[in-house]
PAZA-900130 format. One record per residue (C-alpha): x, y, z; chain; residue number from 1; residue in one letter. Coordinates in steps of 0.1 Angstrom, whole numbers. Layout:
// PAZA-900130
<u X v Y w Z mol A seq NUM type a>;
...
// end
This chain:
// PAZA-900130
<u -22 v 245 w 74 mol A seq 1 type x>;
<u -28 v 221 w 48 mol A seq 2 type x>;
<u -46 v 238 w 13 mol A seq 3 type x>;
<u -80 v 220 w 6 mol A seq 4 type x>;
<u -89 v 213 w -31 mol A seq 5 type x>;
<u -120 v 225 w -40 mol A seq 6 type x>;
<u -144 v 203 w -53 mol A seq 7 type x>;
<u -171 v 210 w -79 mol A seq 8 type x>;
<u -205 v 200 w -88 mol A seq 9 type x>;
<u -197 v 190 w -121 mol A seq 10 type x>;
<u -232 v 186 w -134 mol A seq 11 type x>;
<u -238 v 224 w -117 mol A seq 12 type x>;
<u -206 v 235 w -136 mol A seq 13 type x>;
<u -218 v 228 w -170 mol A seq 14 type x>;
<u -251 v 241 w -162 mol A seq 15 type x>;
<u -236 v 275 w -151 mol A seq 16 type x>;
<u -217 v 268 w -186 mol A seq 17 type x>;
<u -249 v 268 w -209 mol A seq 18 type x>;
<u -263 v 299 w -191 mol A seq 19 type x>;
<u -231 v 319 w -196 mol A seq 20 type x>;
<u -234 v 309 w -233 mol A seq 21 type x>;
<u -271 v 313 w -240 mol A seq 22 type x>;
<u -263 v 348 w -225 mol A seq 23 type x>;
<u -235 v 355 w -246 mol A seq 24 type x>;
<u -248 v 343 w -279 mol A seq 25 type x>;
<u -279 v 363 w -269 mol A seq 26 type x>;
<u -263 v 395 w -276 mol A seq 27 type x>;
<u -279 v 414 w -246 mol A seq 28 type x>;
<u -250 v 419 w -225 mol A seq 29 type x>;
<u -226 v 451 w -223 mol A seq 30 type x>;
<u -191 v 445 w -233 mol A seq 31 type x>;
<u -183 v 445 w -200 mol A seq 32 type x>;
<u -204 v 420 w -189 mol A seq 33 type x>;
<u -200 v 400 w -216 mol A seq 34 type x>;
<u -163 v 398 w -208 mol A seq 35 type x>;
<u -167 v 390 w -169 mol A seq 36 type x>;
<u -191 v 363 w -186 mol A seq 37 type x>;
<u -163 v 352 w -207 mol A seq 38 type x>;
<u -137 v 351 w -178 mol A seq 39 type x>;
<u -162 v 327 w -152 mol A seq 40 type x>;
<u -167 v 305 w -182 mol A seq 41 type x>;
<u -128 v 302 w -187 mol A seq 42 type x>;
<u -126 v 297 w -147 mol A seq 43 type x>;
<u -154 v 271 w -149 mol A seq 44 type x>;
<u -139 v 253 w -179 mol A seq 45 type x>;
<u -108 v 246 w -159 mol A seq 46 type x>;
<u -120 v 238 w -129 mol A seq 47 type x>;
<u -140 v 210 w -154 mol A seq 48 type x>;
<u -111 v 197 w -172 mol A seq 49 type x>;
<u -91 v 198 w -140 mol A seq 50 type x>;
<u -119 v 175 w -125 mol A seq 51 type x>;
<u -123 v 153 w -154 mol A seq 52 type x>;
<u -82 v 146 w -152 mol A seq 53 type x>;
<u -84 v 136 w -116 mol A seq 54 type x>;
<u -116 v 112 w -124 mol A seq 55 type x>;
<u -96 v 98 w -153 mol A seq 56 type x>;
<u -62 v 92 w -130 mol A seq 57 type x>;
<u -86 v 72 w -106 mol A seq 58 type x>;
<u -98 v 54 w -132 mol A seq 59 type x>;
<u -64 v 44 w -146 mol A seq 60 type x>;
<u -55 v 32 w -110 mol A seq 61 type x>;
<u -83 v 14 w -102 mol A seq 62 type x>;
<u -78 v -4 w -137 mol A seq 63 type x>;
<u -43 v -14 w -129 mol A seq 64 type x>;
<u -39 v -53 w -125 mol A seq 65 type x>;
<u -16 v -70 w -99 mol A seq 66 type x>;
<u 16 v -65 w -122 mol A seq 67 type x>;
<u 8 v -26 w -130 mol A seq 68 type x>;
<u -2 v -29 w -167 mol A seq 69 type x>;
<u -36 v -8 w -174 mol A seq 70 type x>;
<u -61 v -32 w -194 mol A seq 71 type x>;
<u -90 v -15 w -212 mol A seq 72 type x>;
<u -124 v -29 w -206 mol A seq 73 type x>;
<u -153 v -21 w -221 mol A seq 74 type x>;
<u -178 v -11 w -190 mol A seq 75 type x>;
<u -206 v -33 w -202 mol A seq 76 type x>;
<u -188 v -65 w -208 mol A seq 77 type x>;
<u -174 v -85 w -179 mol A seq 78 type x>;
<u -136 v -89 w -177 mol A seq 79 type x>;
<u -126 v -128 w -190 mol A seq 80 type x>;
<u -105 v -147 w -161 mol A seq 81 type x>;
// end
């Protein structure tokens, strides 16, 4: 059985991100607590950059001409044929 990847709501991700650091910086939590907080927040922030890496790699692809070479474009201006 093939392993699925799962996929995150990114925007949800760093949501759940602010609210783990608004409660730690709020100083309310036990030590205990705080360090389960700590440890989702490390989870979260690697399913993130894990997520990020995989939206840059389709970029790179997608911005590969016909002979392989990666041009970088600005988003807002048109490419020049």
């Amino acid at each position: 059985m093939a392993v699925r990847k799962k996929t995150i709501n990114f925007e949800q991700s760093i949501d759940e991100l602010e609210s783990l650091v608004e409660a730690l910086e709020s100083g309310t939590l036990s030590l205990e607590d705080s360090l389960k907080a700590f440890e989702k927040g490390v989870r979260i922030t690697r399913e993130c950059q894990d997520a990020l890496k995989e939206a840059e790699q389709k970029i790179s692809l997608l911005s590969q001409n016909s002979q392989g070479v990666i041009s970088a474009n600005a988003f807002d201006q048109p490419e020049e044929s």
